[in-house]
N, CA and C atoms of all chains as a GROMACS GRO file, in nm:
protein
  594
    1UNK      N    1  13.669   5.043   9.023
    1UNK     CA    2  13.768   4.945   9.066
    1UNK      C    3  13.729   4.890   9.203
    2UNK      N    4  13.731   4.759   9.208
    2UNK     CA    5  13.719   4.711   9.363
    2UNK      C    6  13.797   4.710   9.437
    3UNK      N    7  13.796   4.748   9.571
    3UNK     CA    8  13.912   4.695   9.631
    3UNK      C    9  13.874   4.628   9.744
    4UNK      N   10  13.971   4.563   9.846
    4UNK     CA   11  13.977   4.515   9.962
    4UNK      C   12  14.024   4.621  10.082
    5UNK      N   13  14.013   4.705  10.087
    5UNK     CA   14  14.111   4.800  10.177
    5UNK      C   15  13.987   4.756  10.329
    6UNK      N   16  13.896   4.794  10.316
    6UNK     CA   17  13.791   4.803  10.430
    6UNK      C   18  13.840   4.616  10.538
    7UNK      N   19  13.892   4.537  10.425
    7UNK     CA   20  13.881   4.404  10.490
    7UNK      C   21  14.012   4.371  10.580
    8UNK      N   22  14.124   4.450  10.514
    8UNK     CA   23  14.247   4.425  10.545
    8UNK      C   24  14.297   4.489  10.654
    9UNK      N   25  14.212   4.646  10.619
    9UNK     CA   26  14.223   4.710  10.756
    9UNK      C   27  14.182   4.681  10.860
   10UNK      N   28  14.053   4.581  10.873
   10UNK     CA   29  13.990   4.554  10.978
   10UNK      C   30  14.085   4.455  11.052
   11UNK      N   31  14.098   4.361  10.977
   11UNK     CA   32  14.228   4.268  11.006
   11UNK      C   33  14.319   4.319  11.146
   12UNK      N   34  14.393   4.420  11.063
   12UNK     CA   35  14.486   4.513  11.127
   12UNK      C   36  14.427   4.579  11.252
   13UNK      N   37  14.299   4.570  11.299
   13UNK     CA   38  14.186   4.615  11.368
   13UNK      C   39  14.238   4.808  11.370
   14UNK      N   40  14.267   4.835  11.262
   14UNK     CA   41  14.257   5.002  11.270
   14UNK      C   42  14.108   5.056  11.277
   15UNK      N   43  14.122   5.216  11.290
   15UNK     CA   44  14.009   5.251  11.256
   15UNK      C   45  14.009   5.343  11.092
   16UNK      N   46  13.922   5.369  11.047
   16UNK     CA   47  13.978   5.435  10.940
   16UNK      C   48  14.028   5.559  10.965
   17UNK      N   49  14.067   5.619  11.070
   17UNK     CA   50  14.115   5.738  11.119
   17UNK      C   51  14.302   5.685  11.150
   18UNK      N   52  14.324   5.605  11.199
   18UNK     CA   53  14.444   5.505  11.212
   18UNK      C   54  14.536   5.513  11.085
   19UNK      N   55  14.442   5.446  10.968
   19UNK     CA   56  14.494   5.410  10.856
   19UNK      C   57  14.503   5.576  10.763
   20UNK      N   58  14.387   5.698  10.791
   20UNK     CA   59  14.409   5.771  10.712
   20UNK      C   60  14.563   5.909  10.759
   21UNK      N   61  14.599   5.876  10.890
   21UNK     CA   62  14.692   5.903  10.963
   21UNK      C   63  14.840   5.795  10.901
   22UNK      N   64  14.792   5.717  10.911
   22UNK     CA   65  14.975   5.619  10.846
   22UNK      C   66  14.934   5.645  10.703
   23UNK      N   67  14.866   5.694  10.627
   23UNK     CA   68  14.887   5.700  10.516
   23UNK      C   69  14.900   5.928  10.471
   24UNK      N   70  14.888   5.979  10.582
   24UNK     CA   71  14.914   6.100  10.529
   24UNK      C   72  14.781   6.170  10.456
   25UNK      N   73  14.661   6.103  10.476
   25UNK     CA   74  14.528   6.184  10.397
   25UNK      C   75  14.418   6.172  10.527
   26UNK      N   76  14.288   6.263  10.476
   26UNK     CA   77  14.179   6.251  10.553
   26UNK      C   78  14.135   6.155  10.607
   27UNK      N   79  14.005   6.088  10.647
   27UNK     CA   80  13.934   6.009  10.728
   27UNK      C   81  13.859   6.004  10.603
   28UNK      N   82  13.807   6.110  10.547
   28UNK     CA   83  13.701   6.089  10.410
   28UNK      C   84  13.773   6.059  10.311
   29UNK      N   85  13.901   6.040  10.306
   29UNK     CA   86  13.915   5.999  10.177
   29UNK      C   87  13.953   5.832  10.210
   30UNK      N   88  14.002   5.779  10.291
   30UNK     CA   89  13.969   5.611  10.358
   30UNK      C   90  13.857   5.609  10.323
   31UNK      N   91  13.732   5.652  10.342
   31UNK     CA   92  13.607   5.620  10.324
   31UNK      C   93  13.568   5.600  10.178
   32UNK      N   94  13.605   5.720  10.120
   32UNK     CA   95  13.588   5.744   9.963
   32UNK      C   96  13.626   5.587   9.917
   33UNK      N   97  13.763   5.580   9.952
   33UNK     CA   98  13.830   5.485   9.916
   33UNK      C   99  13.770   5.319   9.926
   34UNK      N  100  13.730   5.317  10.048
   34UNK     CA  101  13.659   5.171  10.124
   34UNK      C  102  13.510   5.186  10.001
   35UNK      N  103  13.485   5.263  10.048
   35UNK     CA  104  13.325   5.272   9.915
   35UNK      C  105  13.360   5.260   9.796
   36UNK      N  106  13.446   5.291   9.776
   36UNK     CA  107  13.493   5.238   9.612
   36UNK      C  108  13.408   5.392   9.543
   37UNK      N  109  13.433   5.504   9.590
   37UNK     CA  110  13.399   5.593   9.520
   37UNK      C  111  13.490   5.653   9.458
   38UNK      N  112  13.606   5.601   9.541
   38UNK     CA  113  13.716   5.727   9.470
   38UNK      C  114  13.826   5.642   9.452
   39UNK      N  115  13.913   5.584   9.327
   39UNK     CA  116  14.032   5.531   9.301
   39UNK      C  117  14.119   5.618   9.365
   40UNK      N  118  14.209   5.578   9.406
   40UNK     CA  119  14.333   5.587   9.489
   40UNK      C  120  14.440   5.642   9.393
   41UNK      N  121  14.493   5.719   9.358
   41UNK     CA  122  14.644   5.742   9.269
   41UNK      C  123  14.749   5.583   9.297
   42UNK      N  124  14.801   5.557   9.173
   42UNK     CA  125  14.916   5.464   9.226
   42UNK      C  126  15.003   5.508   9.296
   43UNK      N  127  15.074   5.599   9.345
   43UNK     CA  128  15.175   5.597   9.452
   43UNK      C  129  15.084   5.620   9.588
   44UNK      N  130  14.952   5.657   9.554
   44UNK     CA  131  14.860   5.627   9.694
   44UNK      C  132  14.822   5.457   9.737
   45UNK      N  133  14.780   5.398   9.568
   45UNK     CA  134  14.748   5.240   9.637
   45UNK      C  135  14.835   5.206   9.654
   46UNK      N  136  15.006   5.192   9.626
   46UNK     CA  137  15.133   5.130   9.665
   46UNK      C  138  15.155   5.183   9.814
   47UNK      N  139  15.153   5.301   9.849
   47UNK     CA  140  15.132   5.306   9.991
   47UNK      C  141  15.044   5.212  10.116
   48UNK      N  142  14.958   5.227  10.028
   48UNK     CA  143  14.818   5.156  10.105
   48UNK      C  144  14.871   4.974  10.114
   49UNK      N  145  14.948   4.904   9.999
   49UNK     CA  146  14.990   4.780   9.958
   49UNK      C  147  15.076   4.810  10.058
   50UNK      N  148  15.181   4.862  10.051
   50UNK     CA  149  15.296   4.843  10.136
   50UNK      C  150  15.260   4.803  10.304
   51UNK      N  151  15.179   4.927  10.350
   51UNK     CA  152  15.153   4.939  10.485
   51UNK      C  153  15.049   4.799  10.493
   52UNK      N  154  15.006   4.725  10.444
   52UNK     CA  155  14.948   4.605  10.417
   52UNK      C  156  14.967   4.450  10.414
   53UNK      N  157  15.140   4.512  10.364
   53UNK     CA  158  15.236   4.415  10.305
   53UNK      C  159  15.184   4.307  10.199
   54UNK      N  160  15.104   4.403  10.157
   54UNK     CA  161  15.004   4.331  10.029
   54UNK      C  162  15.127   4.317   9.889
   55UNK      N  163  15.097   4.237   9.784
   55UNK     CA  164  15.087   4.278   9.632
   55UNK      C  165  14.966   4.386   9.638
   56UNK      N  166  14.981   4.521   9.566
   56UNK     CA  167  14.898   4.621   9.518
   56UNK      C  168  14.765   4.520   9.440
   57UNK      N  169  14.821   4.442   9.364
   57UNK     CA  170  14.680   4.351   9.302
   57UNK      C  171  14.605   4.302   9.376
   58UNK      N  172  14.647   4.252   9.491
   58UNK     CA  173  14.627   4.162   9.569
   58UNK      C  174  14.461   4.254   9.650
   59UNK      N  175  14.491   4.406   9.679
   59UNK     CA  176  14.395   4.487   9.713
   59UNK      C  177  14.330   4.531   9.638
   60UNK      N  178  14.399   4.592   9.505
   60UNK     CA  179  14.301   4.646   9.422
   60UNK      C  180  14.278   4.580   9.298
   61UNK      N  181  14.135   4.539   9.237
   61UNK     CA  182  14.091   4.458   9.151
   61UNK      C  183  14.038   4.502   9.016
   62UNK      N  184  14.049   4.526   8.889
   62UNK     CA  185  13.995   4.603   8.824
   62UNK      C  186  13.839   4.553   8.799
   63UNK      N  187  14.893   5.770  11.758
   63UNK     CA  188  14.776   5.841  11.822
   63UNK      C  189  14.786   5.987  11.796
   64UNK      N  190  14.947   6.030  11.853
   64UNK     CA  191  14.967   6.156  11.848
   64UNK      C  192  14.981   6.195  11.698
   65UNK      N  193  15.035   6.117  11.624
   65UNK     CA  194  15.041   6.130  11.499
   65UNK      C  195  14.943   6.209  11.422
   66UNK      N  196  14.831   6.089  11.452
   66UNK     CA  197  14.667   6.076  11.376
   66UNK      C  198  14.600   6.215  11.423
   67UNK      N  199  14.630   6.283  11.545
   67UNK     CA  200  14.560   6.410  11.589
   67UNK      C  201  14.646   6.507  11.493
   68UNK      N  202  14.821   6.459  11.514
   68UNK     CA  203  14.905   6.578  11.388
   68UNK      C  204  14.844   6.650  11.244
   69UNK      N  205  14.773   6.434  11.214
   69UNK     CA  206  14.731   6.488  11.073
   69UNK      C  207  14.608   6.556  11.056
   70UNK      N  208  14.515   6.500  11.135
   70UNK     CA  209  14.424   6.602  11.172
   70UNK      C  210  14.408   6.762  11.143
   71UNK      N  211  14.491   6.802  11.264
   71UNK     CA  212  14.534   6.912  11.250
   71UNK      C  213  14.578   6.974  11.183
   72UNK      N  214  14.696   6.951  11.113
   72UNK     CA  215  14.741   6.966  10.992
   72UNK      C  216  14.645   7.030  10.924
   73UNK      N  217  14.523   6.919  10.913
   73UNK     CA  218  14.442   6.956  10.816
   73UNK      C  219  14.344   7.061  10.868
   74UNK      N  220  14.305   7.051  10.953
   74UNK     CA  221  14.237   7.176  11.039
   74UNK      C  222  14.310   7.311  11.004
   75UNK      N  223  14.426   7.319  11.067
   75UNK     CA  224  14.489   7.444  11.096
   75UNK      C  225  14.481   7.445  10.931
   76UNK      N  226  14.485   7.374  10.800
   76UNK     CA  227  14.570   7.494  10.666
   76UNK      C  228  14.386   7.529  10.686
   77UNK      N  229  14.288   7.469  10.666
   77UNK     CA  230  14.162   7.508  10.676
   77UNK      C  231  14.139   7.656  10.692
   78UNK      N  232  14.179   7.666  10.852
   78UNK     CA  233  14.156   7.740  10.922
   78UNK      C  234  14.250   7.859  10.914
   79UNK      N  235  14.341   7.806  10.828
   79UNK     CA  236  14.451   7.939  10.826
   79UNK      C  237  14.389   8.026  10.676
   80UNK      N  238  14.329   7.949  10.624
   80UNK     CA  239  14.273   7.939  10.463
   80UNK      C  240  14.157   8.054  10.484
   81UNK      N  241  14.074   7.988  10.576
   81UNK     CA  242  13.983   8.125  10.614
   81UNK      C  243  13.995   8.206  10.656
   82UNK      N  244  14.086   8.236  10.795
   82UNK     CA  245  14.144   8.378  10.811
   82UNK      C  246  14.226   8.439  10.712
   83UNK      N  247  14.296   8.396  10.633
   83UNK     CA  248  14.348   8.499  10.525
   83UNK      C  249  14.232   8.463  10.422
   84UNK      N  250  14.197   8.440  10.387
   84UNK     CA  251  14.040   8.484  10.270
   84UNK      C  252  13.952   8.602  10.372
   85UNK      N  253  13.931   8.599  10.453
   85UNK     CA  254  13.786   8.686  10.556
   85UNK      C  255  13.896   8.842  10.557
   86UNK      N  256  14.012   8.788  10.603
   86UNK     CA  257  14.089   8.939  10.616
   86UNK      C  258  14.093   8.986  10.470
   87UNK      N  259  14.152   8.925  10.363
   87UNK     CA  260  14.160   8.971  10.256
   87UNK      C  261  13.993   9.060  10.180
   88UNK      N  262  13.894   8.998  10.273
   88UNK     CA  263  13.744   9.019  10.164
   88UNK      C  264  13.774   9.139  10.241
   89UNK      N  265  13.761   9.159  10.375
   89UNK     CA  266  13.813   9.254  10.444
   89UNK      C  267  13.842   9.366  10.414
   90UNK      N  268  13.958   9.366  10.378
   90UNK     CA  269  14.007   9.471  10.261
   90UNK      C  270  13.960   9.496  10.176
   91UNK      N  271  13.923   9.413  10.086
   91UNK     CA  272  13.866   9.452   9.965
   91UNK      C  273  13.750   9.501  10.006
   92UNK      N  274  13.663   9.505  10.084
   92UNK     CA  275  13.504   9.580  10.136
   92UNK      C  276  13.610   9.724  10.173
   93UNK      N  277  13.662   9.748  10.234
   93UNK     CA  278  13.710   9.864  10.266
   93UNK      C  279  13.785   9.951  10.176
   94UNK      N  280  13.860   9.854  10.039
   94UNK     CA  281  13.916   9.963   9.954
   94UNK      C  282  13.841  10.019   9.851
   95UNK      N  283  13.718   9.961   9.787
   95UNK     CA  284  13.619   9.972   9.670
   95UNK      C  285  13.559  10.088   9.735
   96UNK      N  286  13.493  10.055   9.838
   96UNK     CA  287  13.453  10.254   9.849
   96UNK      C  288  13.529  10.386   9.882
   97UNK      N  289  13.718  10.318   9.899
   97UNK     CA  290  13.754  10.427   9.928
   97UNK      C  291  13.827  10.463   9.779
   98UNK      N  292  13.884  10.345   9.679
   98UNK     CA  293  13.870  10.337   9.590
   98UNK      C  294  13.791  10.423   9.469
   99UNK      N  295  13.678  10.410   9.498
   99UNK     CA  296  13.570  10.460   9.435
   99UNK      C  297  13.572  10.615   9.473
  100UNK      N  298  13.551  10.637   9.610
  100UNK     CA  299  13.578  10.798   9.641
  100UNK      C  300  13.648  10.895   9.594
  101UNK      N  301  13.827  10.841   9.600
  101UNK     CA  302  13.955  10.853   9.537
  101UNK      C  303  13.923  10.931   9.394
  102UNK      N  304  13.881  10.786   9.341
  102UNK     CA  305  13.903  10.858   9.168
  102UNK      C  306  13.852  10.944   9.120
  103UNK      N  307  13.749  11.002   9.236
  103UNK     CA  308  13.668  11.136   9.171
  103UNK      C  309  13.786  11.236   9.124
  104UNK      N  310  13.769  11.262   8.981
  104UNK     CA  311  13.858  11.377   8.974
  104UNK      C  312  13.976  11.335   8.882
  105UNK      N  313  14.033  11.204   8.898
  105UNK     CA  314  14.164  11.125   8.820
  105UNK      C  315  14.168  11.057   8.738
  106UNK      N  316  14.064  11.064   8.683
  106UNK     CA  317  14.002  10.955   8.580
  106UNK      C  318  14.140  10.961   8.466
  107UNK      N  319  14.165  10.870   8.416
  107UNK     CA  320  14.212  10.878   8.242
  107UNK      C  321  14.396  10.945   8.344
  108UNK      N  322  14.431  10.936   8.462
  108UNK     CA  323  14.525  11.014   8.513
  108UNK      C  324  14.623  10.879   8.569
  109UNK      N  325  14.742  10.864   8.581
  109UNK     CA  326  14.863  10.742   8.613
  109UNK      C  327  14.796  10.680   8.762
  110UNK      N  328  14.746  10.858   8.854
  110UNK     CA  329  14.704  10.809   8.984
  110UNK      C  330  14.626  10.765   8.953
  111UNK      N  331  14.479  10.814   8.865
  111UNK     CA  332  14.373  10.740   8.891
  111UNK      C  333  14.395  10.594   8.866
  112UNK      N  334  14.461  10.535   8.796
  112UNK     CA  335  14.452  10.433   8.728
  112UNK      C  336  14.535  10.317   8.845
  113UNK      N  337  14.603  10.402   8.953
  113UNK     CA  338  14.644  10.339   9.030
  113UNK      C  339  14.551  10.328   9.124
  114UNK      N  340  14.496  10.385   9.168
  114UNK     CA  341  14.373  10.407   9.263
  114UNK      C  342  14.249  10.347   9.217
  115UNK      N  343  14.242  10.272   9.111
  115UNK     CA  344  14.146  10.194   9.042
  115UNK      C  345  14.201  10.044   9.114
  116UNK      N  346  14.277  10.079   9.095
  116UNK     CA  347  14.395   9.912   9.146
  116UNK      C  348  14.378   9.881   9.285
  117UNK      N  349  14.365   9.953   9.379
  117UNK     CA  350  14.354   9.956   9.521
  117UNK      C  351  14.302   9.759   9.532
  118UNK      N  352  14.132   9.757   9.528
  118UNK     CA  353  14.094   9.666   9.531
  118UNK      C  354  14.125   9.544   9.516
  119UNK      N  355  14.227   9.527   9.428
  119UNK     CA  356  14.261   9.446   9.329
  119UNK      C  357  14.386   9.379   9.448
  120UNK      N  358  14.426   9.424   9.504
  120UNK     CA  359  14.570   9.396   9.650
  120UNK      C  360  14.481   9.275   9.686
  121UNK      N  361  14.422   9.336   9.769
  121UNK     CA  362  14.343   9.206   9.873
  121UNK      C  363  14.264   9.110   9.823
  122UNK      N  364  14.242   9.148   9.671
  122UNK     CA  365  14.203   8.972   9.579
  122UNK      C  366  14.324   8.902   9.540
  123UNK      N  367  14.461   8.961   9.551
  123UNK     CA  368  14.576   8.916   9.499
  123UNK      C  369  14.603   8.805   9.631
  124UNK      N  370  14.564   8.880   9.755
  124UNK     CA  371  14.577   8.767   9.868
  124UNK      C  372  14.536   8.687   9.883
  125UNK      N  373  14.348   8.685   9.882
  125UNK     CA  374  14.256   8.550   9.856
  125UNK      C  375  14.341   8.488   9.778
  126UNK      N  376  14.373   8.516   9.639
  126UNK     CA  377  14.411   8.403   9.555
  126UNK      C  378  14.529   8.350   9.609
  127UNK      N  379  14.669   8.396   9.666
  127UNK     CA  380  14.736   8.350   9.727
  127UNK      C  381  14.719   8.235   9.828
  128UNK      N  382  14.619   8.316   9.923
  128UNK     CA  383  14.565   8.221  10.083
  128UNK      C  384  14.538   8.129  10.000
  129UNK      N  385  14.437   8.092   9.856
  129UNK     CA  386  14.346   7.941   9.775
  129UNK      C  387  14.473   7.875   9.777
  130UNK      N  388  14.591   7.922   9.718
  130UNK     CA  389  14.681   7.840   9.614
  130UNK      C  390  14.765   7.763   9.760
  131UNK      N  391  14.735   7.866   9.842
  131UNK     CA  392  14.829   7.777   9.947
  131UNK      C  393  14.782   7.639  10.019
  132UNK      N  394  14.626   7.698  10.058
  132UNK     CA  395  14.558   7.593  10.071
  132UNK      C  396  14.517   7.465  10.005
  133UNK      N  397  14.514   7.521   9.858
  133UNK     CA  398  14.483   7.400   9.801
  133UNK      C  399  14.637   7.280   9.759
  134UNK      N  400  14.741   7.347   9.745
  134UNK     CA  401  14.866   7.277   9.832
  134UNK      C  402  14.886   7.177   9.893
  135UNK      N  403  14.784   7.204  10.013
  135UNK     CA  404  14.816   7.133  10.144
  135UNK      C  405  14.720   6.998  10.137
  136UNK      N  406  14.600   7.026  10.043
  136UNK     CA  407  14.484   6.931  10.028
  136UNK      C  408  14.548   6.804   9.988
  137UNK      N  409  14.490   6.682  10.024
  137UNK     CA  410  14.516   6.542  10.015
  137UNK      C  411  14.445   6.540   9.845
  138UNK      N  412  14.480   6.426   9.809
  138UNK     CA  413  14.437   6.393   9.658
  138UNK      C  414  14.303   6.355   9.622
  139UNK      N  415  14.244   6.354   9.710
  139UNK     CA  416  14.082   6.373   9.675
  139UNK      C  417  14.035   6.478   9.701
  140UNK      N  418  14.032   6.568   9.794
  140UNK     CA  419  14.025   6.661   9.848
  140UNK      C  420  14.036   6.751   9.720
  141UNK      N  421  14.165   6.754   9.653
  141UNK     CA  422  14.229   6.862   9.523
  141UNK      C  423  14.111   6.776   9.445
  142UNK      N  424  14.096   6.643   9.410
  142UNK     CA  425  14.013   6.642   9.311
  142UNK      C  426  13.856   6.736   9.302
  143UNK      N  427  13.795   6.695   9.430
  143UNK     CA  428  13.723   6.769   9.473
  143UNK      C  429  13.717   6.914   9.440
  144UNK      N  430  13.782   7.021   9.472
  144UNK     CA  431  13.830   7.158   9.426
  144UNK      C  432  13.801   7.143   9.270
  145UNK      N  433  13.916   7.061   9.250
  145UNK     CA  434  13.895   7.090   9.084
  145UNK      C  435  13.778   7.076   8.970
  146UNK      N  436  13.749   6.945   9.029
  146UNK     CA  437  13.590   6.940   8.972
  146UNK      C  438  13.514   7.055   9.022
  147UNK      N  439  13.494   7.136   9.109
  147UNK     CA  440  13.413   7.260   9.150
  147UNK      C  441  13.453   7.326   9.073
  148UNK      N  442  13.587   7.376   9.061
  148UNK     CA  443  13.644   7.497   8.926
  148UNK      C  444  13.599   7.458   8.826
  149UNK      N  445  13.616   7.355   8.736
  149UNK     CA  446  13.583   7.286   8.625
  149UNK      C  447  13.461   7.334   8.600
  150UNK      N  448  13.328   7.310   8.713
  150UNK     CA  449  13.190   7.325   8.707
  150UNK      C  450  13.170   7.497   8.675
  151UNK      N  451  13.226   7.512   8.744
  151UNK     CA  452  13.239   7.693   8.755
  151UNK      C  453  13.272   7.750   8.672
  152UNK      N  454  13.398   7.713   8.613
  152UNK     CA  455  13.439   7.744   8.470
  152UNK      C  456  13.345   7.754   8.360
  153UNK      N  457  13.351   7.604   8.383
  153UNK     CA  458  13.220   7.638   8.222
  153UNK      C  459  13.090   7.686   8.239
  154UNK      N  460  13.032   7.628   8.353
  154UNK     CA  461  12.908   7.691   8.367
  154UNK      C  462  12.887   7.855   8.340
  155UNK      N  463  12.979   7.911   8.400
  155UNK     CA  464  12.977   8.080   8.364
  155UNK      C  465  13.034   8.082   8.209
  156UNK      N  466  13.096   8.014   8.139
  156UNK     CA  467  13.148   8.029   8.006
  156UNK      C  468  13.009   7.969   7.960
  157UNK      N  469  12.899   7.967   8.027
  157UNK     CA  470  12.766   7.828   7.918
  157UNK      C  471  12.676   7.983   7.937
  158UNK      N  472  12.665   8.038   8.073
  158UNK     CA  473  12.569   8.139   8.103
  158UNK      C  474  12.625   8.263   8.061
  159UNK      N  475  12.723   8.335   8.048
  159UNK     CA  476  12.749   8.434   8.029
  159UNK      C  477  12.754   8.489   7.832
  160UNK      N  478  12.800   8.363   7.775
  160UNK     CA  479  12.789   8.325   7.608
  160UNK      C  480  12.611   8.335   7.552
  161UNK      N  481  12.550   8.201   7.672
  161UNK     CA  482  12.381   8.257   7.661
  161UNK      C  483  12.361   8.430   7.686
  162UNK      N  484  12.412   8.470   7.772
  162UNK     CA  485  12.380   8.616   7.800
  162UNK      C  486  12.388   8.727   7.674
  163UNK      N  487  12.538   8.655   7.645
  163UNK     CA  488  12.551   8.758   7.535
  163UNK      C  489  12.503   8.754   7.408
  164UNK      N  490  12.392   8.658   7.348
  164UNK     CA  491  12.343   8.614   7.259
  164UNK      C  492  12.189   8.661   7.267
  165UNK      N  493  12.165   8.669   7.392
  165UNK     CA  494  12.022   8.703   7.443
  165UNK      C  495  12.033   8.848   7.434
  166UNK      N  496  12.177   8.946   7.435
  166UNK     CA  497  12.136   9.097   7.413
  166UNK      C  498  12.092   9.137   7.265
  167UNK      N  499  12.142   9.020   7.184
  167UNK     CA  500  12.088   9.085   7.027
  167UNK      C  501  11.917   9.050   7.028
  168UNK      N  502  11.896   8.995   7.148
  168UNK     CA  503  11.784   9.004   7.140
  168UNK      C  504  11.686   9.077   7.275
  169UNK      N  505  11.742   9.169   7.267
  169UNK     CA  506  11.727   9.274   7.397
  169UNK      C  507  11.739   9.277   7.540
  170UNK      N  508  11.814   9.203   7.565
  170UNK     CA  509  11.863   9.179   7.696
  170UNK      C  510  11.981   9.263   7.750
  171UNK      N  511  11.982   9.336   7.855
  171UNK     CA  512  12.089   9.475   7.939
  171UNK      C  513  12.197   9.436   7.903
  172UNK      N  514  12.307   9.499   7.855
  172UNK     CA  515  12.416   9.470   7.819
  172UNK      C  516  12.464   9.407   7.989
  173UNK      N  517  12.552   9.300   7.979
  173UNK     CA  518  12.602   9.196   8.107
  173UNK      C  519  12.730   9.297   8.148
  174UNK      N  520  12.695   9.324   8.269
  174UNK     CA  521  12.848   9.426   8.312
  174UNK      C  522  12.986   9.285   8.353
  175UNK      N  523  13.056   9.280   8.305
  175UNK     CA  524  13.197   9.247   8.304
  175UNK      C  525  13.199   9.199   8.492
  176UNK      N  526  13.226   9.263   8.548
  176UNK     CA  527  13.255   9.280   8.699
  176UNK      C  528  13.140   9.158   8.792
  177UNK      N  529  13.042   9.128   8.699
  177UNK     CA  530  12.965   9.010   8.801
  177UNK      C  531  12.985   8.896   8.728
  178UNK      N  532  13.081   8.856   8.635
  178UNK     CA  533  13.188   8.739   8.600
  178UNK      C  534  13.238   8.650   8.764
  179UNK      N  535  13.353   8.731   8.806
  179UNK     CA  536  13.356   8.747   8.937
  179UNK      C  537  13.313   8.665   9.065
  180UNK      N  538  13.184   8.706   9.070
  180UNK     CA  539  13.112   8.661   9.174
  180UNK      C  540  13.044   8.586   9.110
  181UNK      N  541  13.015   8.534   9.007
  181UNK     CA  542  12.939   8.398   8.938
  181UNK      C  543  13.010   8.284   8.941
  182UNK      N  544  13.146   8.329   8.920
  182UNK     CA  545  13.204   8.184   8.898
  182UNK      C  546  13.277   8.146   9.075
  183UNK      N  547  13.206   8.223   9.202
  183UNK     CA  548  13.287   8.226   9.276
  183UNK      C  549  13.139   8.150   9.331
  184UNK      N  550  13.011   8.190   9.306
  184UNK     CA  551  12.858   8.129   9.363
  184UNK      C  552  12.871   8.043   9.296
  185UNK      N  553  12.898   7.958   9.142
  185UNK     CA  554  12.906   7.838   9.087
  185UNK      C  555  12.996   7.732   9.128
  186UNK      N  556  13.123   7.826   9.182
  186UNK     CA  557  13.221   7.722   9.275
  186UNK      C  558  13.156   7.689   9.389
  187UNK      N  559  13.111   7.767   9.456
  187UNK     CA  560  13.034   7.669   9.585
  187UNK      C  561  12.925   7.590   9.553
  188UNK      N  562  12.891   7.621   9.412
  188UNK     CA  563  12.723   7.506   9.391
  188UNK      C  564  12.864   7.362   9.333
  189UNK      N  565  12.965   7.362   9.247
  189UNK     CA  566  13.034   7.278   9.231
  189UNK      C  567  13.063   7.201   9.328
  190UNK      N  568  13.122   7.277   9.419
  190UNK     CA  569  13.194   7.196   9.538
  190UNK      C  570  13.069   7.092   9.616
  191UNK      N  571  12.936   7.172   9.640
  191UNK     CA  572  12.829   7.045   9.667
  191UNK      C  573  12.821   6.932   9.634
  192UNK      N  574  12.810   6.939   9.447
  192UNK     CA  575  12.800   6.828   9.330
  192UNK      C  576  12.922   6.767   9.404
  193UNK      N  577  13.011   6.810   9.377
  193UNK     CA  578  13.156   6.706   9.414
  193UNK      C  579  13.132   6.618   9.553
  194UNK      N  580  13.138   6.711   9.657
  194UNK     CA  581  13.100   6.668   9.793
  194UNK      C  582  13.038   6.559   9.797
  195UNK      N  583  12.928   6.582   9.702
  195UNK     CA  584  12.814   6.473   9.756
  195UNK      C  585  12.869   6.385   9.669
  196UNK      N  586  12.949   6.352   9.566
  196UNK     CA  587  12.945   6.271   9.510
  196UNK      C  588  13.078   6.158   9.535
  197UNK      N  589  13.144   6.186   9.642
  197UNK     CA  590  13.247   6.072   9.691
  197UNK      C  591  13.206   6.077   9.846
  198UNK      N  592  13.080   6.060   9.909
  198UNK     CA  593  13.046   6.078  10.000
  198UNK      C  594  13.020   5.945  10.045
   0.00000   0.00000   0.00000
């Protein structure tokens, strides 16, 4: 799955340590995540959308 | 800021709390198997002996405790991670130990029961690598 997380965050000028702190998980799993190695659970990408103020689609792409 | 060090930590300290109760628990268990073993001279087939066989068995009841707590606390990749290592571990000793026992009808030492154990505990750490490296 693709996502945008790496672009949106930058935006936000976090670091991925920032974002893995407002979201309650590691630093490696932001990363996992930004690399597109590791899909996100949906109540993890709706977190990630929210704090974004994204549509969830809007970040993650199949 | 303070937050981001919380979660940190968080994750540090179950870590770190994870290994001091696993190291104390092996702990024990190094210390009850030979006293264990000493004990039963004599009680074999007896209520004590059979309790005194058990000794060991306390301080693996804790490791497994200290895992379950820790793995608890793990974020959702993190648990995936774990699990794919068990998974690997699992079967791999269910792939090698089935080969084993197929290889004694063809003269190979009967496989003692008790290094089950420590195979699927050396296959969990070769798992956890595979995993590691593979959302890296």
């Amino acid at each position: 799955m693709k996502n945008s997380v790496r672009d949106f965050r930058a935006q936000l000028h976090w670091t991925q340590a920032d974002l893995a702190e407002k979201l309650g998980v590691s630093r490696q799993t932001v990363n996992a995540i930004e690399t597109e190695k590791y899909d996100p659970s949906l109540p993890l990408a709706f977190k990630i959308a929210k704090l974004f103020r994204r549509p969830v689609e809007e970040i993650f792409k199949a | 800021m303070s937050r981001m060090l919380d979660v940190e930590n968080a994750m540090d300290a179950n870590a770190k709390r994870y290994l001091k109760e696993f190291l104390s628990s092996m702990a024990g268990y190094t210390v009850l198997v030979p006293l264990s073993i000493r004990l039963l001279r004599g009680h074999e087939h007896t209520v004590l002996g059979y309790g005194l066989a058990f000794l060991p068995i306390i301080p693996s009841g804790f490791a497994l405790w200290a895992f379950l707590r820790f793995f608890r606390e793990l974020d959702e990749l993190q648990r995936r991670i774990q699990l794919e290592a068990v998974a690997f571990s699992f079967l791999a000793t269910c792939f090698i130990t089935l080969t084993w026992a197929f290889q004694q009808n063809a003269g190979l030492p009967q496989f003692d029961v008790s290094w089950v154990a420590p195979l699927l505990i050396l296959l969990w750490g070769v798992g956890l690598g595979i995993a590691k490296r593979r959302y890296q």
